[in-house]
VOLUMLO-411554 format. One line per 10 residues: number of its first residue (from 0); for each residue x, y, z of N, C-alpha, C. Coordinates in nm, 4 decimals, always signed. Atoms other than C-alpha are relative to their C-alpha. Example, Ala and Ser with C-alpha at 12.3 -4.5 7.8 and 13.67 -1.06 7.14 Angstrom:
<nodes>
0	+0.0890 -0.1190 +0.0000 +1.2300 -0.4500 +0.7800 +0.0900 +0.1200 +0.0000  -0.0820 -0.1190 -0.0060 +1.3670 -0.1060 +0.7140 -0.0770 +0.1090 +0.0730 .
</nodes>
This chain:
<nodes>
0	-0.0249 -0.0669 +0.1281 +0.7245 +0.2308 +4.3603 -0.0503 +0.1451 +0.0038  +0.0540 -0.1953 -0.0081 +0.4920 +0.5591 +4.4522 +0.1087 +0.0601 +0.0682  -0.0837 -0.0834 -0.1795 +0.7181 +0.6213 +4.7621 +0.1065 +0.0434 -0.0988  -0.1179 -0.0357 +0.0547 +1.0288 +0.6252 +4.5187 -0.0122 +0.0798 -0.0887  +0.0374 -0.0880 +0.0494 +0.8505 +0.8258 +4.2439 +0.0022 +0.1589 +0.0815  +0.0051 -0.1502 -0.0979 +0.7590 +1.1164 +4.5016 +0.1344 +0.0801 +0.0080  -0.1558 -0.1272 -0.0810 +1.1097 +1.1730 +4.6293 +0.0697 -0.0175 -0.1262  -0.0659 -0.0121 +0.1475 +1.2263 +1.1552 +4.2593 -0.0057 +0.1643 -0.0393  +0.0385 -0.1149 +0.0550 +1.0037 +1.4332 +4.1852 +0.0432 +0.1119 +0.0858  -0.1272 -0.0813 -0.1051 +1.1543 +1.6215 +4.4865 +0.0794 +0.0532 +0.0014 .
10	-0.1508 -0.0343 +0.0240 +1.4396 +1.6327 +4.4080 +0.0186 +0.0829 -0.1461  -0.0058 -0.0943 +0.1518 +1.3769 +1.7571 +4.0757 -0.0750 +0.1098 -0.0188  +0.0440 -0.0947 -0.0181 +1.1679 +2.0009 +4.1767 +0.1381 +0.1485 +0.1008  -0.0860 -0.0272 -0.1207 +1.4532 +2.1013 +4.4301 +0.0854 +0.0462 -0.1052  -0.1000 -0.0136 +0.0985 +1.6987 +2.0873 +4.1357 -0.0124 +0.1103 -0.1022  +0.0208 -0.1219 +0.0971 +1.4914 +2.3403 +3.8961 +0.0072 +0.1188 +0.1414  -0.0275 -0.1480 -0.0698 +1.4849 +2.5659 +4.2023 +0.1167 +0.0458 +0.0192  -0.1169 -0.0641 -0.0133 +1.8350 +2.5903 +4.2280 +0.0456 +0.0863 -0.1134  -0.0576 -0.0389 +0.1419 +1.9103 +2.6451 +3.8662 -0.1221 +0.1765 +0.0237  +0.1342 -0.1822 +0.0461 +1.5674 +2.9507 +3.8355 +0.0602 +0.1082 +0.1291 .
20	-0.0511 -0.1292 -0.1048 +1.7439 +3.0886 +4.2024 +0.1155 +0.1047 -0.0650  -0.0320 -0.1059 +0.0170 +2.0091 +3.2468 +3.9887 -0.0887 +0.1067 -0.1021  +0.0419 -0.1287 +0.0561 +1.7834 +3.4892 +3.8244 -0.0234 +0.1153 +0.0397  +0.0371 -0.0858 -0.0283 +1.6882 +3.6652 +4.0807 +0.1344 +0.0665 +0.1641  -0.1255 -0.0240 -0.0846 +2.0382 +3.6849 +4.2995 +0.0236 -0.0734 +0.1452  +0.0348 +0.1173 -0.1267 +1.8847 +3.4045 +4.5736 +0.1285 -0.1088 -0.0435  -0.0785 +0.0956 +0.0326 +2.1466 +3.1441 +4.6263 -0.0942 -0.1188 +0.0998  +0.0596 +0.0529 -0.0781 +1.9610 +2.8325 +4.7006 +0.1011 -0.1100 +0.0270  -0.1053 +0.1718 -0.0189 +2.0807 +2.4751 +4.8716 -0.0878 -0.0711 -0.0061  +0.1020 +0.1212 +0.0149 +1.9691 +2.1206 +4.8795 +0.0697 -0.1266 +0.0935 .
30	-0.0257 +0.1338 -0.1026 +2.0506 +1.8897 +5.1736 +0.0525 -0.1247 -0.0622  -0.0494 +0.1345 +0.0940 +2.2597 +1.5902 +5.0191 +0.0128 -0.0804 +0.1110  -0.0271 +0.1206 -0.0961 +2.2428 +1.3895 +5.3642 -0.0953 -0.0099 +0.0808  +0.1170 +0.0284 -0.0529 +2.0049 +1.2612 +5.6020 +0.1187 +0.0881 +0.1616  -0.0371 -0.0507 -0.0692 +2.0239 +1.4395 +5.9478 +0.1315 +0.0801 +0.0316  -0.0790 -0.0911 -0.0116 +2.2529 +1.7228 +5.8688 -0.0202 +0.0824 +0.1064  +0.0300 -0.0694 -0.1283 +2.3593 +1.9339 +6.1743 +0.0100 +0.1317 -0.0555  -0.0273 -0.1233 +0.0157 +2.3209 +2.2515 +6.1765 +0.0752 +0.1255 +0.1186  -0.0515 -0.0595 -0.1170 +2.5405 +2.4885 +6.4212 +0.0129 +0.1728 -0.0233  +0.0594 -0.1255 -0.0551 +2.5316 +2.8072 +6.5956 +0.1548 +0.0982 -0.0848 .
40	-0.1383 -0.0757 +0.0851 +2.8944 +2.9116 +6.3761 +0.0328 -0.0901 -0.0978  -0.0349 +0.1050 +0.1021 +3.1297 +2.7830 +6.0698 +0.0985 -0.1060 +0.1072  -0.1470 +0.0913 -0.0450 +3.3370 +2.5013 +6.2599 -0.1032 -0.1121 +0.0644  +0.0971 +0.1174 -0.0506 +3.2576 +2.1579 +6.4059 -0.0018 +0.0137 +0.1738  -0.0032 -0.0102 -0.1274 +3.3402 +2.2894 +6.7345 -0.1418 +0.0951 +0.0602  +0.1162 -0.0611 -0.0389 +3.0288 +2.4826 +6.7619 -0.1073 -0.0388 +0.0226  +0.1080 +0.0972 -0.0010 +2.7065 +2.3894 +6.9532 -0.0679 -0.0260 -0.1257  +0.1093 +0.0214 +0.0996 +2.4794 +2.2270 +6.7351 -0.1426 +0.0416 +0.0125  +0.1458 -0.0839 -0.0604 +2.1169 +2.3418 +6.7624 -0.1144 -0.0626 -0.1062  +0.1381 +0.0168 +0.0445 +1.9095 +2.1581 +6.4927 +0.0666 -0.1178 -0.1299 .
50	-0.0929 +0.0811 +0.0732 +1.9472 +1.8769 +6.2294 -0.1221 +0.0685 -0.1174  +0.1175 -0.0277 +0.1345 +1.7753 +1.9026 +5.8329 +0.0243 -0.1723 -0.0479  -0.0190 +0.1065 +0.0698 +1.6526 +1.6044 +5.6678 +0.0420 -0.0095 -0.1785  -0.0487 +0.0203 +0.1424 +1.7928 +1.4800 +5.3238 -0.1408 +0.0898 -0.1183  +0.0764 -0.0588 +0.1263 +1.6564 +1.6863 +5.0070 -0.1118 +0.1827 +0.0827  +0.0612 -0.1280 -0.0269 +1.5457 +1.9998 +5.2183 +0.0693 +0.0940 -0.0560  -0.0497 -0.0836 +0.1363 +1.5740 +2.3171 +5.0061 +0.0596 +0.1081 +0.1458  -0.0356 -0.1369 -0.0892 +1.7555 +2.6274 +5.2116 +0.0385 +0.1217 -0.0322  -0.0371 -0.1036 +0.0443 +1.8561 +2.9997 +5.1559 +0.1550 -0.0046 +0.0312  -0.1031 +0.0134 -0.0758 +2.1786 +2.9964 +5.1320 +0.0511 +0.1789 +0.0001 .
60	+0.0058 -0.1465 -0.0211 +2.3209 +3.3956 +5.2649 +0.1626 +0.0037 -0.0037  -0.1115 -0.0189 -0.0555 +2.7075 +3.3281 +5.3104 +0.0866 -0.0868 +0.0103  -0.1069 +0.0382 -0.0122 +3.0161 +3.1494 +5.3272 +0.0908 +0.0086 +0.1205  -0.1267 -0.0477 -0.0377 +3.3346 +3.1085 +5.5358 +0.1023 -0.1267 -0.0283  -0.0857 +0.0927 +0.0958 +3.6427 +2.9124 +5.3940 +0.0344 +0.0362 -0.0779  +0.0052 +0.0349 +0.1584 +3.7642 +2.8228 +5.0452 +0.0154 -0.1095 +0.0044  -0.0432 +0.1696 +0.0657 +3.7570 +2.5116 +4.8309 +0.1209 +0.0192 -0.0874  -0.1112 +0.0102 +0.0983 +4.0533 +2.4581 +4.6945 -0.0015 -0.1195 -0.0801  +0.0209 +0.1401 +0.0792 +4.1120 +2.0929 +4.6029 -0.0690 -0.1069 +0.0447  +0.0695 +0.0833 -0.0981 +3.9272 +1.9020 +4.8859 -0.0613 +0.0832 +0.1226 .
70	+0.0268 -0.0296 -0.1218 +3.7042 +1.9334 +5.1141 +0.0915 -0.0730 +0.1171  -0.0860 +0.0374 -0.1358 +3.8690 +1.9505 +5.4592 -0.0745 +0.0034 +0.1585  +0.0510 -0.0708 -0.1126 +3.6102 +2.0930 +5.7271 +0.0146 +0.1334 +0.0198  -0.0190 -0.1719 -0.0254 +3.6825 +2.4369 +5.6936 -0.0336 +0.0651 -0.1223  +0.0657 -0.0793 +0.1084 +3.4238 +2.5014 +5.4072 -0.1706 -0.0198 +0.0571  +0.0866 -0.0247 -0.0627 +3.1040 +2.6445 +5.5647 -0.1181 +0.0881 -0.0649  +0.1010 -0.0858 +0.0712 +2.7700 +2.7920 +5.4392 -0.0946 +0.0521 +0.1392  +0.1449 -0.1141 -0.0723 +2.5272 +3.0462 +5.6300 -0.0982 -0.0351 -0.0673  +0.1559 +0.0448 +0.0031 +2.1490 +2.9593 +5.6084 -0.0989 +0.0761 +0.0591  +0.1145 -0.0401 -0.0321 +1.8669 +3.0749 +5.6626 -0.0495 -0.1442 +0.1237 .
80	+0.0463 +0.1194 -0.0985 +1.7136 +2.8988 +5.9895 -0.0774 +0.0447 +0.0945  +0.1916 -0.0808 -0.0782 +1.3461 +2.9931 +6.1050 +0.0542 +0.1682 +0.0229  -0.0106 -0.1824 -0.0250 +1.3961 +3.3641 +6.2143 +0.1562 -0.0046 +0.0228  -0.1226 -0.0370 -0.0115 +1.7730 +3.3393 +6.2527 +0.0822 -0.0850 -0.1044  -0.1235 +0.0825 +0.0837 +2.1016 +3.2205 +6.0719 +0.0746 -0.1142 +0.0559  -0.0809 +0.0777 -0.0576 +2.2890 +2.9491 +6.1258 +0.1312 -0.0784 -0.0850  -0.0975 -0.0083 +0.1046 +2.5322 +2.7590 +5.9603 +0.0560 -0.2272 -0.0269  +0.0137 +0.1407 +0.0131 +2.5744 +2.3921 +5.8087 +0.1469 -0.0353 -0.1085  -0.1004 +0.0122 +0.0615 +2.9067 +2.2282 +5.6578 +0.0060 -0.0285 -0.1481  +0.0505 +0.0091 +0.0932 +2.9397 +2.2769 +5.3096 -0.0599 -0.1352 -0.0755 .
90	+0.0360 +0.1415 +0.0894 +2.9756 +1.9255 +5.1846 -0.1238 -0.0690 +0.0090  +0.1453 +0.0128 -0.0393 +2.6362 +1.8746 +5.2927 -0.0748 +0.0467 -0.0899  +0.1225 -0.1248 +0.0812 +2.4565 +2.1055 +5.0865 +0.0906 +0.0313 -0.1349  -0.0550 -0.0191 +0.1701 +2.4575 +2.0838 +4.6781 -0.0906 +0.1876 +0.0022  +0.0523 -0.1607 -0.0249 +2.4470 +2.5250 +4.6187 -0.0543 +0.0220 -0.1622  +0.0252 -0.0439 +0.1200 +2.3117 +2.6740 +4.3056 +0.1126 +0.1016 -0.0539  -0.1208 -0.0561 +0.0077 +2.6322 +2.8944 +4.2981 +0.1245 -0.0956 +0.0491  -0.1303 +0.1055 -0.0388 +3.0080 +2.7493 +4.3314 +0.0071 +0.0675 +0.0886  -0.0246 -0.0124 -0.1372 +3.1027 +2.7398 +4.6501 +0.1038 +0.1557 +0.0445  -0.0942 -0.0965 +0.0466 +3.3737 +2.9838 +4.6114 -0.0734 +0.1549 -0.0040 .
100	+0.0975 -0.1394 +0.0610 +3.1539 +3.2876 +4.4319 -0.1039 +0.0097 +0.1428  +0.1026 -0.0204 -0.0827 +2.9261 +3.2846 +4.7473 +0.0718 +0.1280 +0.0817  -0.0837 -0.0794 -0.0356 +3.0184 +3.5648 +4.9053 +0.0013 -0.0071 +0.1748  -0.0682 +0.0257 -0.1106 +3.2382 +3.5688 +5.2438 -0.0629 +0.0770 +0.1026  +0.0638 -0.0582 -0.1410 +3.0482 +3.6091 +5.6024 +0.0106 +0.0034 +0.0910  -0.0538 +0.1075 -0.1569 +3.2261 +3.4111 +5.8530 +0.1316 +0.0004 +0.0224  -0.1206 -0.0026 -0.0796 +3.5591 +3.3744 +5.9976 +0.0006 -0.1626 +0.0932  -0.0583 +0.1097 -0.1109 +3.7174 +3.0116 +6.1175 +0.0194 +0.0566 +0.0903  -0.0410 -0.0238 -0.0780 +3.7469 +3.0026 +6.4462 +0.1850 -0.0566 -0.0389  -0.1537 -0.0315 -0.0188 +4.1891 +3.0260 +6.5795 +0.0222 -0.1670 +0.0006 .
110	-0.0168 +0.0967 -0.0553 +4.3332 +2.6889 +6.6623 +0.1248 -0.0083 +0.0415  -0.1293 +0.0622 -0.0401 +4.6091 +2.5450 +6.8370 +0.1145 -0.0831 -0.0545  -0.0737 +0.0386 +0.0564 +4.9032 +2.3918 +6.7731 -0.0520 -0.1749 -0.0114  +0.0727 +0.1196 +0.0166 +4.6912 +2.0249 +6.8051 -0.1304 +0.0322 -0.1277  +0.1624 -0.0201 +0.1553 +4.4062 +2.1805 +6.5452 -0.1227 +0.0183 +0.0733  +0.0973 -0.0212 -0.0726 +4.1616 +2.2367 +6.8116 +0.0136 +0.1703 +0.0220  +0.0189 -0.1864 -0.0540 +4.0062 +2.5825 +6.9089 -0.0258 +0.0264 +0.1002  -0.0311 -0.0162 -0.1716 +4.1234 +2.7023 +7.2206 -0.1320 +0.0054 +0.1023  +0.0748 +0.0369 -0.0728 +3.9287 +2.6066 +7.4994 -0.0817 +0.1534 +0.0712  +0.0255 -0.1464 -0.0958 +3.9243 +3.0081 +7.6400 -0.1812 +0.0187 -0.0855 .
120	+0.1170 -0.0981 +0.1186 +3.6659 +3.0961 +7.3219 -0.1148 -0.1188 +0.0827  +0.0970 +0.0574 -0.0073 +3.3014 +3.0447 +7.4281 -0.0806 -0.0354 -0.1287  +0.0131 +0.0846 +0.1036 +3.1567 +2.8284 +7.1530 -0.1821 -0.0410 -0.0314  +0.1047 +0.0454 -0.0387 +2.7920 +2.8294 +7.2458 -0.0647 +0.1411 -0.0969  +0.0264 -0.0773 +0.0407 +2.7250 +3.1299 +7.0039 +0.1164 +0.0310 -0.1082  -0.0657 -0.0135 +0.0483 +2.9301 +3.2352 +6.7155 +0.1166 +0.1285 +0.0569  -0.0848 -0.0373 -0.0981 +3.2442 +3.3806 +6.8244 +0.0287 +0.1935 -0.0411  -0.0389 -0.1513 +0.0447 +3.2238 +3.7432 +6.6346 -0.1195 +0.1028 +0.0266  +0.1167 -0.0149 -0.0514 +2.8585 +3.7736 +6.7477 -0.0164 +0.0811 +0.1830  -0.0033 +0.0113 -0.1833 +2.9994 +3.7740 +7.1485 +0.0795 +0.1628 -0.0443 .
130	-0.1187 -0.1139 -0.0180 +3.2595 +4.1269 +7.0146 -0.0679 +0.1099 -0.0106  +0.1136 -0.1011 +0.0359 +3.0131 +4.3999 +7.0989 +0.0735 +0.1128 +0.1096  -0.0382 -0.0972 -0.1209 +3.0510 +4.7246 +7.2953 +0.0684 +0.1109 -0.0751  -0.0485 -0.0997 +0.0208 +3.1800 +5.0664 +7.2743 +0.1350 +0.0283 -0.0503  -0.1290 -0.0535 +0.0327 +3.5168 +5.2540 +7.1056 +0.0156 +0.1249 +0.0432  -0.0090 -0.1268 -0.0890 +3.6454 +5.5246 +7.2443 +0.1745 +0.0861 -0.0609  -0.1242 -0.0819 -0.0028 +3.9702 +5.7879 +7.2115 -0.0144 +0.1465 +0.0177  -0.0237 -0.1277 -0.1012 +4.1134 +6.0704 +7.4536 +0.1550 +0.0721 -0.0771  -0.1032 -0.0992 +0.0446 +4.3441 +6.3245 +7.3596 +0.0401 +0.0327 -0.1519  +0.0422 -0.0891 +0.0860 +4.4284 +6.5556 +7.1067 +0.1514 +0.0227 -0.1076 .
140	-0.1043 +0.0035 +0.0612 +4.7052 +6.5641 +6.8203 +0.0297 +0.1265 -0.0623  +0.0281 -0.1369 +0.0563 +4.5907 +6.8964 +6.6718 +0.0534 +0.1150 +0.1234  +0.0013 -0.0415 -0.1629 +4.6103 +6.9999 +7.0724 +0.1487 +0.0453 +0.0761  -0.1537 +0.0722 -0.0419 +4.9941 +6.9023 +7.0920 -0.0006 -0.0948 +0.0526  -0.0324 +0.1158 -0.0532 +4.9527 +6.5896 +7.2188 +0.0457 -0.1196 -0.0913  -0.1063 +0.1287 +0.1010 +5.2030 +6.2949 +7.1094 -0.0400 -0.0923 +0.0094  +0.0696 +0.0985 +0.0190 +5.0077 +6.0072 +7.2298 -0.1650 +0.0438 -0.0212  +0.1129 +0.0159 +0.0104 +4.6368 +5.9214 +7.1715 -0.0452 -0.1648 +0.0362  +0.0129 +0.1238 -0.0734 +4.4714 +5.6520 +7.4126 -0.1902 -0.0274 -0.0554  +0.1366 +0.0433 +0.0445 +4.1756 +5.4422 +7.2473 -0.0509 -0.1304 +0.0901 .
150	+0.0749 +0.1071 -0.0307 +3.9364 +5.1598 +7.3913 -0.0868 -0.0749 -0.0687  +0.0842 +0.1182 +0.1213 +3.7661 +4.8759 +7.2031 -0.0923 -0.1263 +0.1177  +0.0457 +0.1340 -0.0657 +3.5664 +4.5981 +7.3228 +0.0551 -0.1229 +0.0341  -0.0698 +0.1053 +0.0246 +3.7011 +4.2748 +7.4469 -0.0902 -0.0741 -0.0716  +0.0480 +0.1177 +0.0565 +3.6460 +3.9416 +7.3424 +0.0153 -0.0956 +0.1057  -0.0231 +0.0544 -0.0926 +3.6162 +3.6492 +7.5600 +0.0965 -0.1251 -0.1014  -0.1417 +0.0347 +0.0604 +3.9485 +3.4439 +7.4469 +0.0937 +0.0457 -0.0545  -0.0882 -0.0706 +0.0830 +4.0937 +3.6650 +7.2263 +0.1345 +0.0647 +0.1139  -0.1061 +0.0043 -0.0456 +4.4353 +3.7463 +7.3779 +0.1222 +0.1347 -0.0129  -0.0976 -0.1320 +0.1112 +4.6021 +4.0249 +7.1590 -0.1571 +0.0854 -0.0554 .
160	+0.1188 -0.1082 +0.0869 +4.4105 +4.3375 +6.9954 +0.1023 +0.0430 -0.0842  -0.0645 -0.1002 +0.1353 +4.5755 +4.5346 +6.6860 -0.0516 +0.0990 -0.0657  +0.0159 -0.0934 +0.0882 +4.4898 +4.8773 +6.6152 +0.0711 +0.0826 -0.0971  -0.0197 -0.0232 +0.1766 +4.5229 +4.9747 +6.2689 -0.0633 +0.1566 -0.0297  +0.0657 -0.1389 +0.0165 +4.5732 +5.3676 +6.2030 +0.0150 +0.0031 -0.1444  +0.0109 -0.0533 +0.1039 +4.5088 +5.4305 +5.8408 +0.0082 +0.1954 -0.0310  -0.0667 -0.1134 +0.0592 +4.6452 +5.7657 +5.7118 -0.0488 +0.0583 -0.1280  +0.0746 +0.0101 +0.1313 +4.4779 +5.9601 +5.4291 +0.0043 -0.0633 -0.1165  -0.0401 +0.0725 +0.1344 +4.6454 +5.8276 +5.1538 +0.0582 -0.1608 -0.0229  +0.0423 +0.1908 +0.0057 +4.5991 +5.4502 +5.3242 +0.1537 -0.0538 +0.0396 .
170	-0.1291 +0.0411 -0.0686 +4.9394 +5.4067 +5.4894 -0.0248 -0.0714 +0.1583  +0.0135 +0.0138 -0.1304 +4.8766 +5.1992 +5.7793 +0.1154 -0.0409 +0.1150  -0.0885 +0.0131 -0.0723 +5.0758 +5.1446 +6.0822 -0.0872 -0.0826 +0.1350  +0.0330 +0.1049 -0.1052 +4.9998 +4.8906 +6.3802 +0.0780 +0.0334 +0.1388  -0.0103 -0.0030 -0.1175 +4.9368 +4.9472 +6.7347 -0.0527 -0.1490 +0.0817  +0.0473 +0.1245 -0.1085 +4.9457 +4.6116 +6.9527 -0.0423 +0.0125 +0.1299  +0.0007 +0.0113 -0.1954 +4.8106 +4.5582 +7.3256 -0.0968 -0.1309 +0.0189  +0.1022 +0.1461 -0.0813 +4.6894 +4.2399 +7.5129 -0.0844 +0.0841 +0.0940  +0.1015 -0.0372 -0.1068 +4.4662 +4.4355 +7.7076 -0.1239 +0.1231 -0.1377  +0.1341 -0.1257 +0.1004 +4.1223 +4.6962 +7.5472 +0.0450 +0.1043 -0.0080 .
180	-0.0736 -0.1528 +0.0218 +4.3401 +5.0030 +7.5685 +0.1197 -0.0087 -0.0889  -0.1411 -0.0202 +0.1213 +4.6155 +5.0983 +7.2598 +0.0103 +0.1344 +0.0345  -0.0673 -0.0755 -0.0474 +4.8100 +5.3542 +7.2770 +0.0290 +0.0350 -0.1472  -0.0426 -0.0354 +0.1085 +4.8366 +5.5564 +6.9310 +0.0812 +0.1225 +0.0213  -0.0756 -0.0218 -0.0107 +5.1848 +5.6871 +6.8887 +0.0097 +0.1568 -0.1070  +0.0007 -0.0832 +0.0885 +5.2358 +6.0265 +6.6936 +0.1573 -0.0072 -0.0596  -0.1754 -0.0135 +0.0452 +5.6532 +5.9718 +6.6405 -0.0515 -0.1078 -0.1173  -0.0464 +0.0794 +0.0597 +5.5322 +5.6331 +6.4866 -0.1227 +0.0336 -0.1711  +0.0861 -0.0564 +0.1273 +5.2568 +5.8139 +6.2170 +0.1017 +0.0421 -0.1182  -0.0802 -0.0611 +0.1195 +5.3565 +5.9085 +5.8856 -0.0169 +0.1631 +0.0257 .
190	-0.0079 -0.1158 +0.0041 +5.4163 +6.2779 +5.8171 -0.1473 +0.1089 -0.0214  +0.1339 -0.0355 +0.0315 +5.1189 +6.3323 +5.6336 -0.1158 +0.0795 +0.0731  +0.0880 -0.0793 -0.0847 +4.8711 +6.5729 +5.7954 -0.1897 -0.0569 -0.0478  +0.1406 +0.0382 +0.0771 +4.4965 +6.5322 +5.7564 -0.1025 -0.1146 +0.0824  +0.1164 +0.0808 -0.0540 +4.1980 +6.2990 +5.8794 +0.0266 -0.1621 +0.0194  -0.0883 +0.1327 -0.0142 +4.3395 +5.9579 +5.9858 -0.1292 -0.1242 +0.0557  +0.0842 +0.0837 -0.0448 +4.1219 +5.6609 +6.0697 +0.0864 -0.1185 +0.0653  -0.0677 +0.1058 -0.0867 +4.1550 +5.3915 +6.3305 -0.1139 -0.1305 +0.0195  +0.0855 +0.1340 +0.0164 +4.0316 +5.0044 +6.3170 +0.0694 -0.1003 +0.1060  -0.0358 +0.0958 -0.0566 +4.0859 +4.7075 +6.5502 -0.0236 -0.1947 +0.0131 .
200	+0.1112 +0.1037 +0.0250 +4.0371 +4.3585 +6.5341 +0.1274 -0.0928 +0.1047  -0.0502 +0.0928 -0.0622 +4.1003 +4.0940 +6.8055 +0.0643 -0.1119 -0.0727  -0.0344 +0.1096 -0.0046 +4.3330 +3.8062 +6.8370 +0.0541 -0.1033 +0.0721  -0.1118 +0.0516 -0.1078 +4.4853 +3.4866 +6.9626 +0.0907 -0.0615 -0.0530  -0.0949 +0.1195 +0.0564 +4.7912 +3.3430 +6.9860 +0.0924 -0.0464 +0.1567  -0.0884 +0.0596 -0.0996 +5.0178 +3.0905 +7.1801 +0.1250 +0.0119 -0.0006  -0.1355 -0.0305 +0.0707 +5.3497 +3.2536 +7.0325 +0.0274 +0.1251 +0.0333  -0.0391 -0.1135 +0.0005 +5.5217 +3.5573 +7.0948 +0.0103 +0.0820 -0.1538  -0.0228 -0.0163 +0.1599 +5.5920 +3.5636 +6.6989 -0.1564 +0.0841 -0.0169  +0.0529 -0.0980 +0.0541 +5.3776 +3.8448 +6.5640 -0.0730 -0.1336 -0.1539 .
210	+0.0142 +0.1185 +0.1420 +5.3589 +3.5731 +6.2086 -0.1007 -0.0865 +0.0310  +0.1112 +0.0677 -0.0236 +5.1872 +3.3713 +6.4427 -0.1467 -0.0332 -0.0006  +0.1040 -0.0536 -0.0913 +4.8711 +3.5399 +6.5444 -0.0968 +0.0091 -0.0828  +0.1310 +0.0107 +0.0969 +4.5536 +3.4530 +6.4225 -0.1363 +0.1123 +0.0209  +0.0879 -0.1427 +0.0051 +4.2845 +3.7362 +6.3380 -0.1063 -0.0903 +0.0788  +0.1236 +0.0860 -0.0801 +3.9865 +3.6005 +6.5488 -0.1307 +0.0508 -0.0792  +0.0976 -0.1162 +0.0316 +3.7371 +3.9047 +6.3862 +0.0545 +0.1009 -0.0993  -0.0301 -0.0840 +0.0773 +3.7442 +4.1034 +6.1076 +0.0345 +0.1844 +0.0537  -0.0603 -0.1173 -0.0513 +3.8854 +4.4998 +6.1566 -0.1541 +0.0397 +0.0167  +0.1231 -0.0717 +0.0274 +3.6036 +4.7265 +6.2702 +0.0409 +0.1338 +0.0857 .
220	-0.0222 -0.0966 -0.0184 +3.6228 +5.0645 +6.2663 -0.0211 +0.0807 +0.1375  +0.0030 -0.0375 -0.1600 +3.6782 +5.2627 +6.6146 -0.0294 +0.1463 -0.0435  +0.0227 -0.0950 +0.0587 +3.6905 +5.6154 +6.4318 +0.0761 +0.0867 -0.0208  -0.0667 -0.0654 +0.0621 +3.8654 +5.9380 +6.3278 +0.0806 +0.0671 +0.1158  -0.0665 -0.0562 -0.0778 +4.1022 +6.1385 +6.4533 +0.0748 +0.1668 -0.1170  -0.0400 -0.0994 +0.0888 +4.2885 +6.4742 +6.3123 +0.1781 -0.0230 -0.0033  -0.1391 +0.0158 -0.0353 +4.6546 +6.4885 +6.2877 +0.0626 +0.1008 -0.0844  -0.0961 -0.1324 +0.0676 +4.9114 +6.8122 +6.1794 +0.0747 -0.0850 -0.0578  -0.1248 +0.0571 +0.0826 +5.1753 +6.7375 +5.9164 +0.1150 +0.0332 +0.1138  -0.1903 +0.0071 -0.1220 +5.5516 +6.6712 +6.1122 +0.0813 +0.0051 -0.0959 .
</nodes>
């Protein structure tokens, strides 16, 4: 009867902390299962690295997914986990915010035409964590030159890249290459003269179809460039 009292009070201690976390913009959680895993990304394909027992309280920092009408496996929360983040499946964890309103941190991994995520992606670390390294671009539009050749980082799986030139007034236009080098076109720019920005973000796909091709990583900026009105 004590033993069941205790974890009563637990939980209800657990329960006012969720509710008092929105005052101060903390989103907290509360473990709804016994040996929840916790993994190194959002997906079940990712190592695991630690379990939580039922009624442990957590920070929650992040999202990736939506809920729509059911959970499916592809609704994920970021955590707090000793000195680093990690990440535990939502249905696991009752939040003090709707799931939804948490705001977005993560990225599903791609999958195949079976629902699995391609075997290329290393999985032992989150997969947007591994897209590091330098950007680069040679030549000169102001200069007379008609192309402009940029470099990005790979990814290990990713397959396709897509740089994305934004135009002052936000007109973008898409440069593809399966390899770290694009090739920005000056015939295929808008007219517009002025300070142009350039972004890239890996992907894969098993399709030639363009419709197909799943973003792997959000865009991240490579940088500016100048460009004369045509």
């Amino acid at each position: 009867m004590f033993k069941r009292l205790m974890v009563l009070c637990m939980v209800l201690f657990a329960l006012v902390g969720l509710v008092s976390a929105q005052d101060d913009g903390t989103i907290n959680g509360l473990i709804t299962v016994d040996a929840a895993e916790v993994r190194v990304g959002p997906d079940f394909a990712y190592d695991s690295i630690g379990e939580l027992p039922l009624n442990t309280a957590v920070i929650v920092i992040g999202r990736a997914g939506d809920f729509r009408t059911r959970w499916n496996g592809q609704q994920w929360v970021q955590i707090e986990y000793g000195e680093r983040t990690a990440w535990i499946y939502a249905r696991l964890v009752r939040t003090s915010t709707p799931f939804n309103d948490i705001p977005p941190t993560g990225r599903m991994p791609p999958r195949d035409r079976n629902g699995r995520v391609p075997e290329e992606f290393d999985m032992s670390s989150e997969i947007c964590s591994q897209w590091v390294g330098g950007f680069s671009l040679s030549g000169n539009l102001m200069g007379g030159d008609t192309t402009l050749t940029v470099t990005y980082p790979g990814l290990t799986g990713a397959n396709l890249y897509s740089v994305i030139v934004i135009s002052p007034t936000g007109f973008r236009t898409a440069f593809d290459s399966e390899t770290t080098t694009g090739t920005i076109e000056l015939e295929r720019l808008p007219a517009e003269g002025g300070t142009y920005t350039w972004r890239v973000a890996p992907y894969w796909s098993n399709n030639p179809r363009r419709s197909s091709w799943q973003q792997v990583c959000l865009l991240e900026t490579g940088g500016t460039f100048e460009k004369p009105a045509t």
